[in-house]
C-alpha positions in Angstrom: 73.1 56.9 128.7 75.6 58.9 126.7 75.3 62.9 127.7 74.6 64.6 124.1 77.3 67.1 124.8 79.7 64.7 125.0 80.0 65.1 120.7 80.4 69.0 121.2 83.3 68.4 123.6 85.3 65.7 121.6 88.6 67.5 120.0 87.6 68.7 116.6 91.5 68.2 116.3 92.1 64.9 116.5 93.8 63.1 113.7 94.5 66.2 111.6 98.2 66.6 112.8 100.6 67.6 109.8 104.4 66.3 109.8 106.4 69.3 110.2 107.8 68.9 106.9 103.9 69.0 105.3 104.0 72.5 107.5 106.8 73.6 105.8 105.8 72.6 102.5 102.2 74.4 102.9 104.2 77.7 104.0 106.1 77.6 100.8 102.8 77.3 99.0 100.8 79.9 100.6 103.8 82.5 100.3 104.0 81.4 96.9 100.4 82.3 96.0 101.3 85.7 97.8 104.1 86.6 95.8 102.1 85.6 92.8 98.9 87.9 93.8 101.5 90.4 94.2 102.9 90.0 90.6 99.4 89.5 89.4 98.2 93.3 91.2 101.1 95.3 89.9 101.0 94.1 86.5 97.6 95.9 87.1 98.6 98.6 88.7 101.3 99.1 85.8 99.0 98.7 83.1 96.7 101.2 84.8 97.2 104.0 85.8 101.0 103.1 85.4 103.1 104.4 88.3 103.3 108.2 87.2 99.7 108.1 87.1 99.8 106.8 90.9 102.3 110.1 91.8 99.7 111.7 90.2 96.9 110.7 92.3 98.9 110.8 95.8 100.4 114.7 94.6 96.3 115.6 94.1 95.9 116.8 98.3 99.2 118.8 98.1 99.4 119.9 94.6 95.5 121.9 95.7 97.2 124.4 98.0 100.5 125.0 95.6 100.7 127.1 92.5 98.8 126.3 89.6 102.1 125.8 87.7 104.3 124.4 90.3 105.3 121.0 90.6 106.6 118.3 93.5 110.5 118.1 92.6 113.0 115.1 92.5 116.1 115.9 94.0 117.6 112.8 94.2 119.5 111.6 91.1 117.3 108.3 91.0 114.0 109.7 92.6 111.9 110.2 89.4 112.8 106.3 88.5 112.7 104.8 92.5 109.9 106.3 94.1 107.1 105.6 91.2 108.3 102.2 91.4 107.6 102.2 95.4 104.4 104.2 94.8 103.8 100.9 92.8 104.7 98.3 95.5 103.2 100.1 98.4 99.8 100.2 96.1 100.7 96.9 94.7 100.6 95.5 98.6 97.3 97.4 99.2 95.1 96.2 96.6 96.1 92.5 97.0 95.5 92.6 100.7 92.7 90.4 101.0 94.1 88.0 98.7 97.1 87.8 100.9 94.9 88.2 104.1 92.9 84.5 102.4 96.5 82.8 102.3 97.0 83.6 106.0 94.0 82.3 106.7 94.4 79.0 104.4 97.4 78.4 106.7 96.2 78.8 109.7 92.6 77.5 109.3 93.4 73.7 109.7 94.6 74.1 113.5 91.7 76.1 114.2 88.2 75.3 116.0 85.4 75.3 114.1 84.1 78.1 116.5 87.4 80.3 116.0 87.0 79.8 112.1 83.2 81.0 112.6 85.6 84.6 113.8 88.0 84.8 112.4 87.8 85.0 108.5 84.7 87.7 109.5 88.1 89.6 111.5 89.8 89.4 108.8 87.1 91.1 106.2 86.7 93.6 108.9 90.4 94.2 109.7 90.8 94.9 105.5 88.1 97.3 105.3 89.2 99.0 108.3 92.5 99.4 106.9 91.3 100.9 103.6 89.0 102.9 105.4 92.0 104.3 107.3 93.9 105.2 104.2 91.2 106.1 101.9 90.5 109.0 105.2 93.8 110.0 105.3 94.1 110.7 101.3 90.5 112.1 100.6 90.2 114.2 103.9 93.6 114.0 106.2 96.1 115.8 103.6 94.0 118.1 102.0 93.2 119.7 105.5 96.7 119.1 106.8 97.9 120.7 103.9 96.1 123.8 103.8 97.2 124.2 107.2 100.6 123.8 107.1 100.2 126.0 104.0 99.1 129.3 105.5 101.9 129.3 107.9 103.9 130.1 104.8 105.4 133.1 104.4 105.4 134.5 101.2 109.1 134.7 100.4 109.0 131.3 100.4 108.1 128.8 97.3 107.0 125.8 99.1 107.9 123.1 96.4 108.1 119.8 98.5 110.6 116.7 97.4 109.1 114.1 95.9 110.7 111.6 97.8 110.2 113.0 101.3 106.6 113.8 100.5 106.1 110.0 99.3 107.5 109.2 102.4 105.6 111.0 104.6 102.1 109.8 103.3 102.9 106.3 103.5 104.1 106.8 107.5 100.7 108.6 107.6 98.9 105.4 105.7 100.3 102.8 107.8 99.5 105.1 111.2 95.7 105.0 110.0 95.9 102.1 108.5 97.0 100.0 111.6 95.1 103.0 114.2 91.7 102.0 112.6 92.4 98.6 113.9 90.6 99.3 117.4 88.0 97.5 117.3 89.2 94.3 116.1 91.7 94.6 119.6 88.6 95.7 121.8 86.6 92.5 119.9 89.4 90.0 120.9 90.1 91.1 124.3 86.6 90.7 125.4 86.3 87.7 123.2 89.5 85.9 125.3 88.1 87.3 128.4 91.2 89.4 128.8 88.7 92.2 129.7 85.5 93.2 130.4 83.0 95.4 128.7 82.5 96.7 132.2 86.3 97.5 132.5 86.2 99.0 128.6 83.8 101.7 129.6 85.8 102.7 132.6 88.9 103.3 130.8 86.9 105.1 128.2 88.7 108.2 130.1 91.9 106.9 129.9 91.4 105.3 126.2 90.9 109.3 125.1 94.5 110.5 127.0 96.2 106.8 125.2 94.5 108.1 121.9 95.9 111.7 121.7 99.5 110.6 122.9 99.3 108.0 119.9 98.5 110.4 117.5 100.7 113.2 118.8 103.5 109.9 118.4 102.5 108.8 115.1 101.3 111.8 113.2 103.4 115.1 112.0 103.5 118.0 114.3 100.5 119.6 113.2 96.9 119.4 115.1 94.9 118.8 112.1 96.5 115.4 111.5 96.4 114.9 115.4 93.1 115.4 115.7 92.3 113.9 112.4 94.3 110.4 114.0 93.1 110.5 117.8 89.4 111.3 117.2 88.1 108.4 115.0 90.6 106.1 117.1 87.9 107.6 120.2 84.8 106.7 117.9 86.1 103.1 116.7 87.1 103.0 120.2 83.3 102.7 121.0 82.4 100.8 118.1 84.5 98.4 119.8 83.0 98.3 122.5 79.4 97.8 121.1 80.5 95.0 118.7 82.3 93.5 121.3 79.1 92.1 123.0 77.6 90.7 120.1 81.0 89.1 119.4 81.6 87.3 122.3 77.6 86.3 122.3 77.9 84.7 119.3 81.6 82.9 119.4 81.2 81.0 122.4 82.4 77.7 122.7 80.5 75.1 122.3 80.8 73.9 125.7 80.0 77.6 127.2 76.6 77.9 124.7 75.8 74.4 126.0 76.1 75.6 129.5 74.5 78.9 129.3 71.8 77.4 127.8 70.8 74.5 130.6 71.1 77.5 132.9 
């Protein structure tokens, strides 16, 4: 008599290998449909708000603790044409993320279990919001305290009127240090889930996680403790969310084989 989990264990796989030239081909397609999101999200973006009304919106944490009359300045020859037009891309990039996050997952979805595809496009919602989470802290809540930080260090001699170019600059480093620090859980969720660790082991480095934290931000972050601590204490508390989500995550991602097996036990 046939065992019933014989139909669970036969390769979901089998017969759906691709020429390498199909590969190639699909590549083409799915970075074609990225470039064209791309296109598609700053046509948007140009449209509305346009890419001084973007400066606009990034100047609002820094322009709060200046003079009511003062202004960002360009000192570069080309920065009032270059840097609205990065402002754009960057933005550009940000808002199509999911759609470009899909195309990845397009591509890589036809090599994949049907128990990794039952993870991973939920990773990937989760990884997005996480990400705009990250930046959506750092704009509404990181620079404005940062700021007025930095701000009462100066001395009143001084007319702190920040380049435009620099101060684009150093957002975006502090974007993409959120952005990518927010990220925790999704590592502690996959570590557990490829039983690279244990939960067991998670909670004893919680100690060490916190010292790993702080050095990260003190890396990543500009010399100031408001965006240090602003960096290394939600990478603590997703650090834990982690941790929780991990165990419902692994529960329910098993392998068929291992659901079948922990279930006769």
């Amino acid at each position: 008599m046939a065992d019933p989990t014989d139909k669970n264990k036969e390769d979901e796989l089998a017969g759906t290998e691709q020429p390498f030239v199909q590969h190639l081909m699909e590549l083409r397609d799915r970075l074609l449909y990225c470039v064209y999101g791309l296109v598609v999200a700053g046509i948007l973006l140009a449209i509305w708000p346009g890419p001084a009304g973007l400066i606009d919106m990034i100047a609002v944490p820094i322009r709060a603790h200046m003079p009511p009359d003062a202004k960002l300045i360009a000192i570069g020859v080309f920065s009032p044409f270059f840097v609205p037009l990065k402002v754009l891309g960057m933005t550009a990039v940000l808002l199509a993320l999911p759609w470009l996050m899909y195309q990845c997952w397009m591509f890589v979805a036809p090599g994949l279990y049907s128990h990794e595809k039952k993870f991973a496009l939920p990773l990937i919602f989760f990884g997005s919001l996480l990400a705009y989470g990250g930046i959506a802290f750092v704009q509404f809540f990181v620079l404005d305290k940062m700021f007025g930080f930095i701000q009462k260090f100066t001395p009143p001699s001084v007319n702190a009127t920040p380049d435009i170019s620099s101060y684009v600059e150093a957002i975006l480093s502090l974007y993409i240090a959120f952005g990518v620090a927010f990220q925790v859980p999704i590592v502690v969720m996959l570590l557990v889930r490829f039983e690279m660790v244990t939960i067991e082991k998670l909670k004893s480095f919680r100690g060490y996680f916190i010292v790993v934290a702080f050095v990260v931000a003190a890396v990543l972050t500009p010399p100031d403790v408001v965006s240090q601590l602003a960096l290394a204490i939600p990478m603590c508390l997703l650090y834990e969310v982690g941790i929780i989500g991990a165990r419902y995550f692994a529960k329910h991602t098993k392998v068929p084989e291992e659901s079948a097996d922990s279930a006769q036990s």
